[in-house]
Structure formats: C-alpha cells, structure tokens
Phi, psi and omega in degrees: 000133182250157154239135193255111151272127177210178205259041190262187183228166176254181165305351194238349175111328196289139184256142180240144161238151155183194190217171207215125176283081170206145172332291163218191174288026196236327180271325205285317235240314174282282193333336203245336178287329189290298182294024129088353168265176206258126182238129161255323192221125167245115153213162188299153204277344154301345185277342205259328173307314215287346194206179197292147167284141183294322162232166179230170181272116216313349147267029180273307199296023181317314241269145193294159173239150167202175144214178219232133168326308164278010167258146182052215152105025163189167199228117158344169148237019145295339174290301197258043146253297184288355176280347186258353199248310170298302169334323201278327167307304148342298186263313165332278158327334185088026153300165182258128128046266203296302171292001183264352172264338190290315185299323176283348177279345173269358178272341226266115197279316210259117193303321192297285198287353155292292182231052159271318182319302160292339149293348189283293177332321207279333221283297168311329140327278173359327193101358166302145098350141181286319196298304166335276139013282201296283188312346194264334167247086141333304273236337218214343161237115163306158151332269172326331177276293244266270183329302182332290180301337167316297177314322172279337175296301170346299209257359159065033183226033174293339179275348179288324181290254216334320190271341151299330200262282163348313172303306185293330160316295200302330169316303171282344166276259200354303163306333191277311203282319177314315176287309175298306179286013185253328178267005159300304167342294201274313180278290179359278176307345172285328177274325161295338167282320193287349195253283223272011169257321179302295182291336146328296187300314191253346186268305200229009179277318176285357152263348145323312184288325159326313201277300193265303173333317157286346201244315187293010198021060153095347165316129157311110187302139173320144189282349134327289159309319171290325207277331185288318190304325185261332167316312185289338193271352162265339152332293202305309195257007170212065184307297189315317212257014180288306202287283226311291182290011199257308182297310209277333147330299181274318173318323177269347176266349152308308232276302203291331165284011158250011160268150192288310192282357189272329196266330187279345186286311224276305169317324161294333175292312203273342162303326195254015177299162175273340177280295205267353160303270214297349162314308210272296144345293216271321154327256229279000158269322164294321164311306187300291180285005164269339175256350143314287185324314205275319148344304193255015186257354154248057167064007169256168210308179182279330162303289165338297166320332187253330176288311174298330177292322187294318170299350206238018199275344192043110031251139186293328199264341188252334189281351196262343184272305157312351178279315169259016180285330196290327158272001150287330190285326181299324173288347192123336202282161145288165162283353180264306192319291176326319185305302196286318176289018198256350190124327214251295190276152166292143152009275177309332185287308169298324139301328173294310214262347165290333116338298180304311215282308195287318163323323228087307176261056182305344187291288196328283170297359172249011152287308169329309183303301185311320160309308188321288216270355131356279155346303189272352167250348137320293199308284171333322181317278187326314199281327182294298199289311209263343200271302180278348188277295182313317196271328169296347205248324174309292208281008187259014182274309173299323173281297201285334171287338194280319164005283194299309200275332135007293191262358189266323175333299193276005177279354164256010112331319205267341166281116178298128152096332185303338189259020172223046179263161161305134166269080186318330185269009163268157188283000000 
C-alpha cells in the first residue's frame, strides 16, 4: 500500500488537496472519480514533498507573473509534454475542454506556455476548434500535435489522442535524455583535456624551453621537441588569432549545414559513423515508426500521415526516402518495396511492415518496430559509452605522452654520458 497525493477540483471549481492509501495511481485515480471530483495532479507522496504543489488555491495565486523580452520565450517539450499528459487526464476525468485550459493556465509555471493556454481558451470561446486554436501557434504544436487533435475531434476520441500524443513525447524525451547523457561523458571529458592541454602549451612547455635553451649551450634541439615547442609558441602567441579561425571554422560549417547539399553531406555522415551511426540509423527508425503508428492509430490519413513524418523526421536522407514511400503509396503501390530499396532502413523492418500491411495491422506493428528498436537504442547506447571510454583514456594518453616525451629528448644531451650507455641487445 502507497500513499498518493493529490490534486483536483469539484463541480463548482474549488480546488481541493489530499492523500489516499492505495496499492497504485490507477487505483488512486478511480477513487477521486467516486468522490465525484476532477483530479489534475497525482504523485506519490515522496514525489510530492521534493517538489511545488502544481495548484494552488485561486486566492493564493495573487502574485504578478512578467518576463523580460530576452528571457524565455519558448516551451520546452518536457514542458508541453505534461501539459498534454494533464490535459489529458483532465478531458479524460470528464472535465469539459474549455475548463480544463483554465485550469491548467493557472497552474502553468512557464510565462510563455501560460498564456498561449489562455489564447487557446479565448480562441475557443470564440467558436474555434482546438485543433484551429493549436494551428494558429506552429512555433510551440507541431504538425503532428496539430493534425492528431484534428483527427481526434473528428473521431469524438479527443482524451484517447491526448494520452497518445503524451505517450508519445514522453517516449521521444526519454529516448533524447538517454542519448544526451550518454554523450555528456565524453565531451565533458574533451572540454576538460582540451582547457589542461591549453594550459600545458601555454604555461608550462615554454618554461621548459627556458630550460633546454640554457643547458644545450646553443645544441640544436631534437626535431620533436621543436615541432611541440612551436606549437605552444603559437598557442601562446597567437592566442586571438588561433580562436578567430577556430570561430570561422565553426561558423562556415553552421553557415553550411543550412544549405540542402551541406545538410545532406552532413546526415549522410552521421548514418555512416562508425561508432554513433547505428546510434544514429536506429533513431530514426524508431522515430519514423512511431510517429507513423501514432498517426494512423489515430486516424489520419496515410498520406497525410506520411506528409508529417517527413516534416518532423530531421534527416534529409530519410525525408527524401519517405518522399518515395508517399509516392508509392500515392500510386497504388506498397510501402515496403520503397522501404527495403532504400538503404536506410533494415531488412527486418521492411519485412515486419510488409506483414503490418498484409495484415491489416499496420499501426500496430509498427508500434511494435518502435519498442524493438527503443530497446536497440539503449543497448546502442550502452555500447557507445563502454566503447568511447577506451579510445578516449588512448588518445589523451597519445596526446599527453608524445608531450612528455617531447620534453624528455633533450634530456638526453643534456645528462653526461645518458646518450652513450651501451647498447647491450646488439649483436
């Protein structure tokens, strides 16, 4: 037995709190429907200390909100992923629509994603469609959130689309944060070797040379040693204009990743690394079918459907291979044929949708594909992170040892007799 705190309102608006002794939120979640109130926020009551209550009582809410023009001014999508997961809960429980945007706006931590929610309400006071409403800010619903809800108004299954479209975000965060924290590691450690090579180079390789310059009395130096020495002394001394080309360097490859043949070079590259490609490769398959599956198990057309995957796919090499799965399909054709011939996708894939098809049940499996290769991009992960550890502790080994040894060369000039010991292992 757990205990759950939570959060709702009644028929009359008063929001109320308290907590309940059951087994899970599923049970926690019926119990607040029997008493007859609207529950917005449920979590375990350790989850509830660690953190701000989500409503408050509307005379609590006094306090003014603003934001500074250069602050904020976009919503996250772990932000607009629990506002869909509330919402959903919300219309879900049988609040009606319209009280269920007030309600989530007065709670709404984030000044940006606060009052579009109140335009989304005026717009529907109005006589708008939510999906209308949704459609007048691109910047903050994508295509797919916009069309789903279309699809769901349709289909009078607007709480079944919210709780898909929730499923589905959370899914694509989860899957974002597994990667990003696996490639946290690895630049971390790069931006710290790259500030202690920097300060090597500049601190302390040039009081070495101080160093050999007084004791070789005018001996030439190993050509090793020298090749380190100027490196550092351009480091040193040509700090501004080493970093200017460093800036311009990144700058034409921004400038070049916003041209169609610069993004298309750089997406093909990134399928075909040898480490972070099948990383990369399995993304995107797991995206393409999930955000397909989700698509047509709510009812939008397949083409349509398909129109959107393409917008929402980030990569040009994958969006030009959904541009012909949408013309085979437009033609009559199947989806699998485009599929297996394109390169991109696997075998095993094109087969399961070639099944999905044959089936009927194409939504389905291609929900299926996506847990698989979920699955396969954890596992990837993992193989990346244990992978990347080894070549990183090499090359800073390669890089801080040729250093050391740099500097160890001229110590054999400069110590009597160290460049004339015997060589015992000649013959």
């Amino acid at each position: 037995m757990s205990s759950y705190c939570y959060e709702a309102v009644d028929s009359g608006g008063l929001e109320l709190q308290g907590t309940l002794d059951v087994p899970d939120q599923s049970e926690a979640l019926r119990r607040i429907k029997e008493m007859g109130l609207f529950p917005v926020k449920i979590a375990a009551l350790g989850q509830a200390r660690r953190s701000q209550p989500a409503v408050r009582h509307r005379s609590l809410s006094l306090k003014r909100e603003f934001a500074l023009p250069f602050l904020g001014g976009r919503v996250k999508p772990a932000a607009l992923a629990a506002f869909t997961r509330q919402l959903a809960t919300l219309v879900e429980a049988g609040m009606p629509l319209l009280r269920g945007l007030r309600l989530l706006q007065e709670q709404e931590g984030n000044v940006t994603l606060k009052r579009i929610i109140g335009e989304l309400a005026e717009s529907i006071e109005g006589g708008s469609s939510l999906s209308e409403a949704l459609g007048a800010h691109p910047r903050v619903f994508s295509r797919l959130y916009t069309n789903m809800t279309k699809a769901g108004e349709l289909s009078g299954a607007l709480e079944v689309t919210f709780r898909r479209l929730a499923e589905f975000m959370e899914k694509a965060q989860k899957i974002k944060g597994k990667v990003k924290a696996a490639l946290f590691y690895p630049t971390t450690v790069l931006i710290i070797a790259f500030i202690i090579l920097w300060a090597m180079m500049v601190f302390i390789v040039p009081r070495f040379q101080q160093v050999f310059e007084g004791l070789l009395n005018g001996a030439r130096m190993p050509k090793f040693t020298l090749f380190v020495l100027g490196i550092s002394e351009a480091v040193k001394n040509h700090f501004m204009a080493t970093g200017m080309v460093g800036l311009a360097i990144i700058a034409a490859f921004l400038s070049g990743l916003r041209t169609r043949w610069g993004r298309r070079v750089f997406d093909r590259v990134k399928l075909a690394m040898p480490i972070l490609g099948p990383v990369f490769r399995k993304l995107v398959v797991a995206r393409f079918a999930r955000t397909l599956g989700t698509l047509l198990n709510n009812g939008v057309p397949i083409l349509q459907a398909l129109t959107i995957v393409k917008e929402t796919t980030g990569n040009v090499i994958v969006a030009r291979v959904i541009s012909t799965v949408h013309e085979s399909v437009k033609e009559g054709e199947t989806i699998t044929v485009p599929l297996r011939a394109s390169g991109v996708f696997p075998a095993m894939v094109a087969g399961l949708v070639d099944v999905g098809e044959q089936t009927g049940a194409l939504p389905d499996m291609l929900m299926k594909i996506a847990d698989v290769y979920d699955d396969e991009v954890d596992n990837a992960v993992a193989a990346m992170t244990s992978l990347l550890e080894p070549i990183m502790i090499l090359f800073l080994a390669v890089v801080v040892g040729s250093i050391v040894i740099a500097m160890f060369l001229p110590l054999v000039r400069i110590i009597p007799g160290f460049d004339s010991i015997p060589d015992h292992s000649a013959p």
